[in-house]
C-alpha positions as CSV (number, residue, x, y, z in Angstrom):
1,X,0.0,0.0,0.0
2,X,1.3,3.6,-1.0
3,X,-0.1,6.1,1.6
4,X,-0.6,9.3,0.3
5,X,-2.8,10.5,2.9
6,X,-4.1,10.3,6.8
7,X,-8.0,10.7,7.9
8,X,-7.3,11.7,11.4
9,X,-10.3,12.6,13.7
10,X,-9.4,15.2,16.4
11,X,-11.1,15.0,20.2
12,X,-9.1,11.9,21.6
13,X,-7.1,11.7,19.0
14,X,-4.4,14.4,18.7
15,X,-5.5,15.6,22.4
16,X,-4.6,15.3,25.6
17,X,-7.1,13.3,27.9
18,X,-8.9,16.7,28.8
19,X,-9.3,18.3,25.2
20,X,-5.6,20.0,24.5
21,X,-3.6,19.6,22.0
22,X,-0.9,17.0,22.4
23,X,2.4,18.5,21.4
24,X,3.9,15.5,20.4
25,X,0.8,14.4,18.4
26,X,1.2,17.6,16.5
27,X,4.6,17.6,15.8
28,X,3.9,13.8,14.1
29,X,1.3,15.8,11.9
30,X,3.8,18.3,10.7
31,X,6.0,15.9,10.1
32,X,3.8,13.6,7.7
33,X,3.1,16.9,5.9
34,X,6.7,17.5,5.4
35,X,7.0,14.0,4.0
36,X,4.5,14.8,1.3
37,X,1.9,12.9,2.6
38,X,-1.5,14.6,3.2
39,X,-3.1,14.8,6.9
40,X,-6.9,15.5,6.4
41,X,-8.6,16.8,9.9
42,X,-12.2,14.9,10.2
43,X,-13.8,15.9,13.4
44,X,-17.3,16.5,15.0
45,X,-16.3,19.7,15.6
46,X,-17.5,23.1,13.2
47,X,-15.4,24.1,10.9
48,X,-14.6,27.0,12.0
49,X,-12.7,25.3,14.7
50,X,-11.5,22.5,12.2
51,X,-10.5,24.5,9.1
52,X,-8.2,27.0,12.0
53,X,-7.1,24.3,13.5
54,X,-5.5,22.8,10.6
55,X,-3.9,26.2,9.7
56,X,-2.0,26.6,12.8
57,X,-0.9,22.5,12.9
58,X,0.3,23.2,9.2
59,X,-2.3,20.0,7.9
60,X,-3.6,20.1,4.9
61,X,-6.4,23.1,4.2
62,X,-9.3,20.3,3.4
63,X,-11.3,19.1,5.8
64,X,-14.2,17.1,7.0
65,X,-16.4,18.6,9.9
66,X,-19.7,17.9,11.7
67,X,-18.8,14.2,11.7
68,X,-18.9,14.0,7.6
69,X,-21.9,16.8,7.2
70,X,-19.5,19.7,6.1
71,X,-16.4,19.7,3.7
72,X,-14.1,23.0,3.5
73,X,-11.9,23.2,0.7
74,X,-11.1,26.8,1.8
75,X,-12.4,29.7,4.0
76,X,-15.3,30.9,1.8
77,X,-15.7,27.3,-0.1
78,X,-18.0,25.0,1.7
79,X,-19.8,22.2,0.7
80,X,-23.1,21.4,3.0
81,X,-24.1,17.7,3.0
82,X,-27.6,18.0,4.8
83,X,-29.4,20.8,6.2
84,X,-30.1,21.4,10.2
85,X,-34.0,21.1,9.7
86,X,-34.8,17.6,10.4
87,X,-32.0,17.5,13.5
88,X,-33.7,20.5,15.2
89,X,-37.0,18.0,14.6
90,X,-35.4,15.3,16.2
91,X,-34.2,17.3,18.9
92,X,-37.9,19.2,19.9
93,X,-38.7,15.3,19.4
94,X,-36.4,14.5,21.6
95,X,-37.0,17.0,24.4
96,X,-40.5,15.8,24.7
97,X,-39.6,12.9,25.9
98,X,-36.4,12.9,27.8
99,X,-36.2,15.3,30.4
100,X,-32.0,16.1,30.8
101,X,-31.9,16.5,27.3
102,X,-29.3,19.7,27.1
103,X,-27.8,21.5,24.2
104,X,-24.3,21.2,24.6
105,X,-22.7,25.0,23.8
106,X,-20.9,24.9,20.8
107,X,-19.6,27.4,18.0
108,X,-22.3,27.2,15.4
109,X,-23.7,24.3,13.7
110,X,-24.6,23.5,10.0
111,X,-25.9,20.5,9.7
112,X,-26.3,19.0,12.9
113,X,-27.7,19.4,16.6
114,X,-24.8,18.7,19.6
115,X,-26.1,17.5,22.7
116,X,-24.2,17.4,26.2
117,X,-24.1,13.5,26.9
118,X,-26.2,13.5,29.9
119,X,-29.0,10.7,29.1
120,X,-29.3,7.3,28.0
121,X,-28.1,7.7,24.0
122,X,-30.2,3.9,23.1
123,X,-33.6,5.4,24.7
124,X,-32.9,8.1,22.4
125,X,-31.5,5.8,19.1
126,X,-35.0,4.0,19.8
127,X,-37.0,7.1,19.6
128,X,-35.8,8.1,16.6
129,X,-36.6,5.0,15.3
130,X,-40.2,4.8,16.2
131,X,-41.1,8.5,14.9
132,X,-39.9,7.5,11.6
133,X,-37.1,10.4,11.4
134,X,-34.6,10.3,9.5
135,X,-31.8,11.3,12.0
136,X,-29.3,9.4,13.9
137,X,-27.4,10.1,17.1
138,X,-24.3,9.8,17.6
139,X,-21.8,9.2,20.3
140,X,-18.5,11.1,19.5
141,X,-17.4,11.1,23.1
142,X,-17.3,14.8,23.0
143,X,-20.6,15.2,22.7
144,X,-24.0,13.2,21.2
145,X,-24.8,14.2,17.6
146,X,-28.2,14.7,15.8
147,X,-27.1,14.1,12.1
148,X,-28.4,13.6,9.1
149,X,-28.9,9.2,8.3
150,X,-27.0,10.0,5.0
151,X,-24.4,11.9,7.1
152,X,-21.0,10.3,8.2
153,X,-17.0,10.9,8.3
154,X,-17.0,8.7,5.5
155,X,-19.2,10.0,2.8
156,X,-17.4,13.4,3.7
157,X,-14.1,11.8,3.5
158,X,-14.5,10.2,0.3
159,X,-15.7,13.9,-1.3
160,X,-12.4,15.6,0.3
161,X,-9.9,12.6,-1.2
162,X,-11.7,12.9,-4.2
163,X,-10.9,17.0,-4.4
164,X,-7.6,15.9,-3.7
165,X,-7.6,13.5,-6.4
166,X,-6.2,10.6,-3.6
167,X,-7.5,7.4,-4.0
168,X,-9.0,5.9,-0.6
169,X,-7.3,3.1,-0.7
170,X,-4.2,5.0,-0.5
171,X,-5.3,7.0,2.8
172,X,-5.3,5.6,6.3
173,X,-7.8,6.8,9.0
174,X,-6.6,7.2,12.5
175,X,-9.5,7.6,15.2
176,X,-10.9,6.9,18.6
177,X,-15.1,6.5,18.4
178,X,-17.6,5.3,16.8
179,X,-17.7,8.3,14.5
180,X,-14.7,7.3,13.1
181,X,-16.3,3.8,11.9
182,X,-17.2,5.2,8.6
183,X,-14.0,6.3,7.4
184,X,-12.3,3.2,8.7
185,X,-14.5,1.5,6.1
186,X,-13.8,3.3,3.2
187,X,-9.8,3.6,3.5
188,X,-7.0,1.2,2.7
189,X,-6.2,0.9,6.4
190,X,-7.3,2.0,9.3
191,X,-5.7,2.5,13.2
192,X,-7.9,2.6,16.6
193,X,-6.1,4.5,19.4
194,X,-6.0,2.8,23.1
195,X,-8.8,4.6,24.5
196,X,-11.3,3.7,22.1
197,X,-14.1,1.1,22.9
198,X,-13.7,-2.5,21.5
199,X,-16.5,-2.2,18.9
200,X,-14.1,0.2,17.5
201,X,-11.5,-1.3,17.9
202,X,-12.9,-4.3,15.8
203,X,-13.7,-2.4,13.4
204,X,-9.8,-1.0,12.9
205,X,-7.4,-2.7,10.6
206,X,-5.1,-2.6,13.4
207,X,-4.6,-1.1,17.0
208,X,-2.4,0.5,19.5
209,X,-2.3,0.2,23.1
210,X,-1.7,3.9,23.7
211,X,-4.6,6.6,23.8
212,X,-5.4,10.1,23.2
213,X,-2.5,12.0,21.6
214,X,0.3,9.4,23.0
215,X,-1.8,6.7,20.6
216,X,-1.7,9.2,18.1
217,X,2.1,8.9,18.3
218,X,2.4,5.3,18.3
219,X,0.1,5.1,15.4
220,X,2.2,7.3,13.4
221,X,5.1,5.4,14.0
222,X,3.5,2.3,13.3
223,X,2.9,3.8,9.5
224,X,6.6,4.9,9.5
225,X,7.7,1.6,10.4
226,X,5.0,-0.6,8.1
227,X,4.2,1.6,4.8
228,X,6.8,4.2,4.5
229,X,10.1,1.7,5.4
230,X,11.5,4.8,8.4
């Protein structure tokens, strides 16, 4: 496998266990970059958060956001997967029924509704089913996500290799939840980090014992070592 490019989510994955950014994990980024090969930041997070984040870690200036619901290719050129309608349905849907349901204070959202992760996410998963909406929630350990069914890192992903014109089975996605799932299906390879849960984990190509940003770490070098012969 040539690797051209990384998928590599961002809360528990270049962080620290408490949400900053890992130093090290950063400087294994950069250094990626500076060996040509392309680090793509998908996260749950906006992206205005995203697309500045990748600025100042020196990643490359495409990336996925609201777990696969917005692509920026630039600062003015974004492309908008779903709309927020039927997730602000789901959520007064949602309110009705469950009573520490919270909105989780966030910079603003596209696509999607972000919950604090305060209630039982299956009650909710089953109420969705049963009023016939075509929303999801997911569990991104930073927050519960009211998303789009059609809406995932992976259908993102494959839209941001393609602008990119990278093949993805030449990219490797690194992550921690089951966000991540999506975009461990669709590229060549694909690397769980320590802290994730074990349906993640099965899910991975391969995993490291480390977490958080040390994982991140590991997992680089475990590409080094394997795919790029350092």
């Amino acid at each position: 496998m040539k690797v051209k490019c990384l998928a590599v989510d961002v809360d528990g994955t270049i962080t620290e266990d408490g949400g900053l950014i890992d130093l090290n994990a950063a400087f294994a980024l950069r250094w990626m970059e500076n060996l040509g090969i392309k680090v793509i930041l998908v996260s749950g997070r906006s992206v205005w958060e995203v697309f500045s984040l990748a600025i100042y870690l020196g990643t490359t200036r495409v990336v996925v956001c609201e777990n696969g619901g917005v692509i920026a290719f630039s600062p003015i050129d974004i492309l908008l997967l779903a709309d927020k309608y039927q997730s602000l349905i789901a959520y007064e849907c949602l309110s009705k029924k469950i009573d520490n349901l919270k909105l989780k204070l966030v910079f603003p959202r596209f696509t999607e509704v972000v919950l604090e992760r305060t209630f039982d996410i299956n009650y909710a998963k089953k109420i969705l089913i049963e009023e016939g909406l075509p929303i999801i929630i997911n569990d991104s350990k930073y927050a519960y996500h009211l998303t789009h069914k059609d809406v995932n890192k992976g259908r993102g992903l494959i839209i941001a290799l393609k602008y990119l014109k990278i093949e993805p089975e030449s990219c490797i996605a690194i992550g921690d939840s089951e966000t991540d799932i999506p975009m461990f299906k669709v590229c060549g390879y694909s690397i769980a980090l320590g802290n994730s849960s074990d349906s993640v984990k099965v899910e991975a190509s391969y995993s490291v014992p480390l977490g958080y940003g040390k994982g991140l770490v590991s997992a680089i070098n475990h590409i080094a070592e394997n795919f790029l012969s350092i």
